[in-house]
KEMAR-606394 format. One record per residue: residue number from 1; residue in one letter; chain; x, y negated, z of N, C-alpha, C in turn. Coordinates in steps of 0.02 Angstrom, whole numbers, plus 50000, padded with zeros to 5 digits. Last residue first. Layout:
! KEMAR-606394
   num   residu   chaine    n.px    n.py    n.pz   ca.px   ca.py   ca.pz    c.px    c.py    c.pz
   NUM        a        A       X       Y       Z       X       Y       Z       X       Y       Z
...
! end
This chain:
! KEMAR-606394
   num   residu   chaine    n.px    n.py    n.pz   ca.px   ca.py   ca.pz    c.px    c.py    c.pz
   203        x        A   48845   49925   50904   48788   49883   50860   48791   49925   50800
   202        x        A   48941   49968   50999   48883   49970   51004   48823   49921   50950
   201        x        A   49080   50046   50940   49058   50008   50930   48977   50021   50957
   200        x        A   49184   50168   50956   49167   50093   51029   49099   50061   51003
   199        x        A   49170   50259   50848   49212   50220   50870   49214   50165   50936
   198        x        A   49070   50253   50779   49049   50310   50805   49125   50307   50844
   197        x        A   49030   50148   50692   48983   50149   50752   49005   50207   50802
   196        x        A   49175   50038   50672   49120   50096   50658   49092   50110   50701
   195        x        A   49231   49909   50678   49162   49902   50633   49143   49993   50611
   194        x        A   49264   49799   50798   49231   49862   50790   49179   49877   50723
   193        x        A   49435   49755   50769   49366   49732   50789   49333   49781   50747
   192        x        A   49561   49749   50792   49528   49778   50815   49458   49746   50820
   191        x        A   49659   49715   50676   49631   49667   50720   49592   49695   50785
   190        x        A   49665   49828   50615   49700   49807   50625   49711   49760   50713
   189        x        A   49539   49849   50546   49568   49906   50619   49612   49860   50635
   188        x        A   49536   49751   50479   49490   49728   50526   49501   49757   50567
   187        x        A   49656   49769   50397   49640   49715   50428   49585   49707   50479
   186        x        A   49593   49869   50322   49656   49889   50363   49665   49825   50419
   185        x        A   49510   49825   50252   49482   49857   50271   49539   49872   50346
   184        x        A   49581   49760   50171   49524   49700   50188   49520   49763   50259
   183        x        A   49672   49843   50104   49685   49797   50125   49637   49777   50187
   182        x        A   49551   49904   50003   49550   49948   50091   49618   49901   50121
   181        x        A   49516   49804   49908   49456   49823   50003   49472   49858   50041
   180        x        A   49628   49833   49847   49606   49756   49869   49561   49771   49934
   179        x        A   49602   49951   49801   49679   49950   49850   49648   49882   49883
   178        x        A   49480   49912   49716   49489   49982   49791   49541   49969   49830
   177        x        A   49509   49829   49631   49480   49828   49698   49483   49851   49722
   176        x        A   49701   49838   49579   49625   49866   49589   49588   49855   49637
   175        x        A   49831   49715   49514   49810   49776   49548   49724   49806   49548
   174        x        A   49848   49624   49432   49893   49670   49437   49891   49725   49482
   173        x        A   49762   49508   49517   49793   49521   49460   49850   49580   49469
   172        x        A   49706   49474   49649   49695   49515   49626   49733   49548   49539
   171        x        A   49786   49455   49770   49796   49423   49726   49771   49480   49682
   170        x        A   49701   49362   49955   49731   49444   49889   49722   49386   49814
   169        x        A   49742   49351   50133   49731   49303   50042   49758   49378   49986
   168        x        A   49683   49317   50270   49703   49358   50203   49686   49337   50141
   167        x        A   49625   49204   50336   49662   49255   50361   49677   49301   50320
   166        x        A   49718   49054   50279   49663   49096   50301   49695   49165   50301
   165        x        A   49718   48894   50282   49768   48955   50342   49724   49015   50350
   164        x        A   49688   48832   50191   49746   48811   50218   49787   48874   50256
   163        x        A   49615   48860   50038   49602   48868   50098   49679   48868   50123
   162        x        A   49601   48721   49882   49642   48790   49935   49651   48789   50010
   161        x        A   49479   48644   49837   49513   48648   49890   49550   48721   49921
   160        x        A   49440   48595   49669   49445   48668   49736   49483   48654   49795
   159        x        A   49361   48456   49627   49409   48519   49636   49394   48569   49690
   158        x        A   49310   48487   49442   49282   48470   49502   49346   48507   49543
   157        x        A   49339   48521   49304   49339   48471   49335   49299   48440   49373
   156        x        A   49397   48667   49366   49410   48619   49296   49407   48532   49286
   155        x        A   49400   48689   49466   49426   48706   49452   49469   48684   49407
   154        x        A   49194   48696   49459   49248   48706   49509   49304   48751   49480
   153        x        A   49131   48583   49347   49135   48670   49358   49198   48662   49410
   152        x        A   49065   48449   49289   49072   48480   49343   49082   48566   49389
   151        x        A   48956   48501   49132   49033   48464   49164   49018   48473   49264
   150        x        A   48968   48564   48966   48933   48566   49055   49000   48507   49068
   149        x        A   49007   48551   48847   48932   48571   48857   48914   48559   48921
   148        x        A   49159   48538   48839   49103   48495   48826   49042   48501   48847
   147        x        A   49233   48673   48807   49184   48642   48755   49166   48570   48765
   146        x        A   49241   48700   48938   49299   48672   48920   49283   48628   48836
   145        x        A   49130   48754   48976   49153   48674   49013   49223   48651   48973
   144        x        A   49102   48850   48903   49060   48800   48915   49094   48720   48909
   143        x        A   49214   48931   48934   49202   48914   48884   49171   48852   48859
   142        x        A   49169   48932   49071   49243   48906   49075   49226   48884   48999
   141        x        A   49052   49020   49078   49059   48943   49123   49116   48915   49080
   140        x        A   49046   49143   49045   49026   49088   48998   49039   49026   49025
   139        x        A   49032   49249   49143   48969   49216   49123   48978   49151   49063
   138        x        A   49162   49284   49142   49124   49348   49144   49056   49320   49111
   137        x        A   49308   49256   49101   49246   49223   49104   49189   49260   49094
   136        x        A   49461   49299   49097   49391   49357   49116   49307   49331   49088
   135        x        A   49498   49179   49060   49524   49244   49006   49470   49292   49014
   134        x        A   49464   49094   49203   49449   49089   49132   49464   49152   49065
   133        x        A   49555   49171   49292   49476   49186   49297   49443   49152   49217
   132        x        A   49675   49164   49220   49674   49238   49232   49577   49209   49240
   131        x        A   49690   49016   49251   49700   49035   49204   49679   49120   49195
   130        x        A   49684   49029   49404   49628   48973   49361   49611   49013   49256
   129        x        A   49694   49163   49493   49739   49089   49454   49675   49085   49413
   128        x        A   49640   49214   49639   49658   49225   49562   49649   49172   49547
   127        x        A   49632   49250   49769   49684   49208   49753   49697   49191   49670
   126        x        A   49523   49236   49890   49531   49281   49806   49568   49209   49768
   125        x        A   49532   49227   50058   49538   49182   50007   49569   49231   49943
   124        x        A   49441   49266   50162   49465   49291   50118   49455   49248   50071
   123        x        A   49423   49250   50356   49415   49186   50281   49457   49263   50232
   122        x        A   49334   49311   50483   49382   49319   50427   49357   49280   50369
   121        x        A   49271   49292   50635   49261   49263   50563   49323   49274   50517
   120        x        A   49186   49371   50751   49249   49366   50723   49234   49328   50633
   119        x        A   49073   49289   50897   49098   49326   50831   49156   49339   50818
   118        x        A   49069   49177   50978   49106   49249   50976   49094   49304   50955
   117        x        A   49000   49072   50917   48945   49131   50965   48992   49186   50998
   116        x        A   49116   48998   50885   49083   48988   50951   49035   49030   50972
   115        x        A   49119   49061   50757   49189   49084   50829   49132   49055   50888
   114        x        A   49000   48990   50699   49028   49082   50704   49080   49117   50772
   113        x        A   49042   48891   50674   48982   48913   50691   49004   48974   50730
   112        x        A   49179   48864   50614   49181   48849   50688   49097   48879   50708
   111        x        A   49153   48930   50492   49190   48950   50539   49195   48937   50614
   110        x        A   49067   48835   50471   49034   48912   50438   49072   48935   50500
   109        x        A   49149   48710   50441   49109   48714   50473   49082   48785   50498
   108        x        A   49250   48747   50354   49274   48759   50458   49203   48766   50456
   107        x        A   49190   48750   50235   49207   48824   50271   49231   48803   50342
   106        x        A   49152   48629   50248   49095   48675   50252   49123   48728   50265
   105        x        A   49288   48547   50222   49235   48554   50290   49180   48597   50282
   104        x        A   49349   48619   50119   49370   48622   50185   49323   48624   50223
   103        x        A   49248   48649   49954   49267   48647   50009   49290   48631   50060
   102        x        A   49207   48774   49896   49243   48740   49846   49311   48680   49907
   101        x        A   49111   48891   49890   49146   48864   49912   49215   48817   49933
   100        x        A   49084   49007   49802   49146   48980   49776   49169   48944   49845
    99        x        A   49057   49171   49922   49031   49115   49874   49118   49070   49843
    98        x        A   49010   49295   49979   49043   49294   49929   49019   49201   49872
    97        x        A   49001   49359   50148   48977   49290   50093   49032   49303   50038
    96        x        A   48957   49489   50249   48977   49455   50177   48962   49397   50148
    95        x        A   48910   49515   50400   48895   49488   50357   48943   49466   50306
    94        x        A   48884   49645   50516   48933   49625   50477   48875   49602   50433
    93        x        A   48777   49619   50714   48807   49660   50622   48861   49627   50605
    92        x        A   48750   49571   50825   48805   49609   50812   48800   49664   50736
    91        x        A   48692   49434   50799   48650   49494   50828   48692   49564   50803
    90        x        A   48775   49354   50792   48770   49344   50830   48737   49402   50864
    89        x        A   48782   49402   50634   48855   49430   50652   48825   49413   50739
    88        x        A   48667   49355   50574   48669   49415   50552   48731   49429   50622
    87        x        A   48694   49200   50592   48640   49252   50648   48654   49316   50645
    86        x        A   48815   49184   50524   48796   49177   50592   48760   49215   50621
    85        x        A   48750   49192   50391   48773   49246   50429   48791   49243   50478
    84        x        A   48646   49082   50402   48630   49144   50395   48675   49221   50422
    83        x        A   48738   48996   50415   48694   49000   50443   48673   49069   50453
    82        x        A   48816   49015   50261   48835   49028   50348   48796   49026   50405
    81        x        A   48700   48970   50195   48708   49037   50173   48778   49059   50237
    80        x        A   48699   48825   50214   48639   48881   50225   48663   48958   50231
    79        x        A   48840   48796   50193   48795   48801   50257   48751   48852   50290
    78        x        A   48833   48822   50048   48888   48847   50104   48864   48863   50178
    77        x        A   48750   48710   50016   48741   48777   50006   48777   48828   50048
    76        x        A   48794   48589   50067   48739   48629   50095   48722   48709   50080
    75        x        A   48894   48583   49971   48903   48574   50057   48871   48627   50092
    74        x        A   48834   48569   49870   48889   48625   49871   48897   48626   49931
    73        x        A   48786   48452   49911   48741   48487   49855   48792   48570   49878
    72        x        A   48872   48339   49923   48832   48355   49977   48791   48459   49950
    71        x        A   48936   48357   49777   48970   48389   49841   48935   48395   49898
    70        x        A   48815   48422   49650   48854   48381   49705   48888   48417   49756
    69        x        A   48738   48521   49625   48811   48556   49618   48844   48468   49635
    68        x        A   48577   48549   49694   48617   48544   49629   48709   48554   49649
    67        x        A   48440   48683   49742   48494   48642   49766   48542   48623   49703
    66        x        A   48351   48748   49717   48347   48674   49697   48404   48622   49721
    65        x        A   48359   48894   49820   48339   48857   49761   48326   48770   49760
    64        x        A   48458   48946   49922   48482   48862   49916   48418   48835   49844
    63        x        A   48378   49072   49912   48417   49029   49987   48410   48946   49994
    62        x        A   48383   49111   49779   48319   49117   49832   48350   49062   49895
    61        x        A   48487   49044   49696   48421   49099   49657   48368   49090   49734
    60        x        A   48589   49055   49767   48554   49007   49709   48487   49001   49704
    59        x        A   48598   49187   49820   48585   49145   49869   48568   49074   49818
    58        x        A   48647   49249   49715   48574   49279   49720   48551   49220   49794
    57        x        A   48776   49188   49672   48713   49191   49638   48651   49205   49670
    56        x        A   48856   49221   49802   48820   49162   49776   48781   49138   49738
    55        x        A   48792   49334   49923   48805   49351   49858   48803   49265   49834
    54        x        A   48804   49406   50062   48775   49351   50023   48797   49312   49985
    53        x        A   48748   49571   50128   48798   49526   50078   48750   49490   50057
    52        x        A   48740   49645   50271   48710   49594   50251   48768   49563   50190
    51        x        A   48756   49818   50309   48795   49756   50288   48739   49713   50251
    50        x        A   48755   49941   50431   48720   49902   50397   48758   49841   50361
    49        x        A   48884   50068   50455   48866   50025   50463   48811   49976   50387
    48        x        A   48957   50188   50407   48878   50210   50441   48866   50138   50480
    47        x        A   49078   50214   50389   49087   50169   50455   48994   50180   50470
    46        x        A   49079   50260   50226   49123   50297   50282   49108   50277   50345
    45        x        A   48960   50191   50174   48957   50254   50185   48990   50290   50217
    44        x        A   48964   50035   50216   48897   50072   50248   48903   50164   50232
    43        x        A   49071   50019   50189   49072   50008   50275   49011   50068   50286
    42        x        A   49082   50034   50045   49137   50064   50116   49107   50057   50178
    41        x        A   48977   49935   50021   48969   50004   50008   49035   50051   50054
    40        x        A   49061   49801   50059   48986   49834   50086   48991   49901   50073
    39        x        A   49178   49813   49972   49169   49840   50043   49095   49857   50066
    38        x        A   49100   49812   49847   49135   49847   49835   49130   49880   49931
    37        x        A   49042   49691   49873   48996   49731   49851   49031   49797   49867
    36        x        A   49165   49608   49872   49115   49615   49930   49063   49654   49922
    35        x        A   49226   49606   49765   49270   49640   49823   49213   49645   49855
    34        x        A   49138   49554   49660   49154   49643   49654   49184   49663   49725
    33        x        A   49127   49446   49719   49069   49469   49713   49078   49536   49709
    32        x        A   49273   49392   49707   49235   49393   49758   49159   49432   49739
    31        x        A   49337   49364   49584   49330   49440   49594   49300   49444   49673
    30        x        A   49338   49244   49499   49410   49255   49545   49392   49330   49543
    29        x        A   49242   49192   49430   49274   49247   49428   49350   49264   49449
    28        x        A   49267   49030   49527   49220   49071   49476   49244   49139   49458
    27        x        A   49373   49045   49654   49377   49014   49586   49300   49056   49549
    26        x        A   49350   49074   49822   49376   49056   49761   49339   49039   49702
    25        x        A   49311   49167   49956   49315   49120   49931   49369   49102   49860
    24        x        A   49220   49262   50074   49256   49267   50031   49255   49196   49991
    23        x        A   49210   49291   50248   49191   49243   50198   49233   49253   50141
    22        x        A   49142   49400   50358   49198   49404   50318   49170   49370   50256
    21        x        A   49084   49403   50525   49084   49389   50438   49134   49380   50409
    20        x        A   49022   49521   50638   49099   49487   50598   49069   49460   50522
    19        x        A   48973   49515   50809   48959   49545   50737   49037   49493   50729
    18        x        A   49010   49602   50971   49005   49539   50951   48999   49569   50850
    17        x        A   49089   49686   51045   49009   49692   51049   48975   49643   51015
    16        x        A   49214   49681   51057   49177   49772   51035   49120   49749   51040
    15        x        A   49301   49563   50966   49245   49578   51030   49209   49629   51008
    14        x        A   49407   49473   50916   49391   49539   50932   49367   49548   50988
    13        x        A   49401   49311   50861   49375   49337   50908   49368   49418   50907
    12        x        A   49502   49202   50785   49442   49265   50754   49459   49292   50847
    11        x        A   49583   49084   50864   49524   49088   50835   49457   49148   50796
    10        x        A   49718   49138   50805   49686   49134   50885   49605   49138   50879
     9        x        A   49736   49251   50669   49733   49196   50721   49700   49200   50762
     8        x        A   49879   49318   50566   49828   49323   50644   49822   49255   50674
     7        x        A   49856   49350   50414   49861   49293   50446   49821   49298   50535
     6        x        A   49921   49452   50304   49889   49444   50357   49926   49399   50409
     5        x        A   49983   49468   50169   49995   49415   50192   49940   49413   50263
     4        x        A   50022   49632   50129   49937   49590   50116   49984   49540   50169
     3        x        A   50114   49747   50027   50103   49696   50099   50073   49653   50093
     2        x        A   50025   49884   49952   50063   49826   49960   50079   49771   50018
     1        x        A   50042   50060   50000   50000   50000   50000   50044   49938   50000
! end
């Protein structure tokens, strides 16, 4: 297994009784939506744990509908959709966010929510280059925006804020999601925080 840049901080909370979100963050087809779909399905068939994923499309779509792509606009979305896993992680589950999150203050914010119930909050920053998520352009955005047709796409020209000190950063180029989630995965034994049931864990 490769050496994953694990970042211990004071701040994530290992508590055998407390939930965990694990925020994923980056670039439009960075590969947050496949890593977090990918773990959900690990947790819930080897660990026999429930997983709440919140997906940034499908949180568009129902959560944030009508929300636009200003910065208050992108703020809020972040919010809502930490909110949410707040509760999910306060009432001792695991919650996934897989959003762009573009950023600083809405991810502390998400983050400082979360540590104060004593939770554990893992930032996963999907480290893929600007250039590598454009080549993939899974939906057409990059083409779009680079055309002319749209404007304001995070990256291009709106910016991203690179997360400062988070707690694992993957580079997905040159390797596979699977090695990428059991990283993610090695990190949470790591840390010790309880995510099988048949292990300490009471939730």
């Amino acid at each position: 297994m490769r050496d994953v840049p694990f970042n211990i901080r004071s701040d994530v909370v290992p508590n055998g009784q407390a939930g965990t979100v694990v925020f994923f963050t980056g670039l439009s087809g960075a590969g947050k939506s496949t890593l977090s779909t990918l773990l959900a399905k690990r947790l819930e068939r080897e660990y026999a744990r429930q997983v709440t994923l919140l997906d940034g499309d499908v949180i568009r779509t129902h959560l944030t509908l009508g929300l636009g792509f200003s910065k208050e606009d992108r703020d809020m979305n972040v919010m809502r959709a930490g909110f949410v896993a707040a509760e999910v992680a306060k009432h001792g589950g695991i919650a996934l966010c897989a959003l762009i999150a573009p950023y600083h203050a809405a991810r502390r914010w998400v983050r400082d929510r979360v540590v104060a119930q004593q939770s554990a909050f893992i930032e996963v920053y999907v480290a893929t280059s600007l250039a590598e998520c454009e080549r993939r352009d899974t939906k057409g955005l990059y083409a779009r925006a680079r055309q002319g047709e749209t404007t304001g796409l995070t990256g291009v020209d709106d910016p991203y804020e690179v997360p400062e000190n988070p707690e694992i950063v993957l580079q997905t180029e040159g390797t596979t999601p699977e090695i990428l989630v059991e990283e993610i995965l090695t990190y949470l034994r790591r840390r010790g925080l309880s995510i099988d049931r048949t292990q300490g864990g009471s939730r």
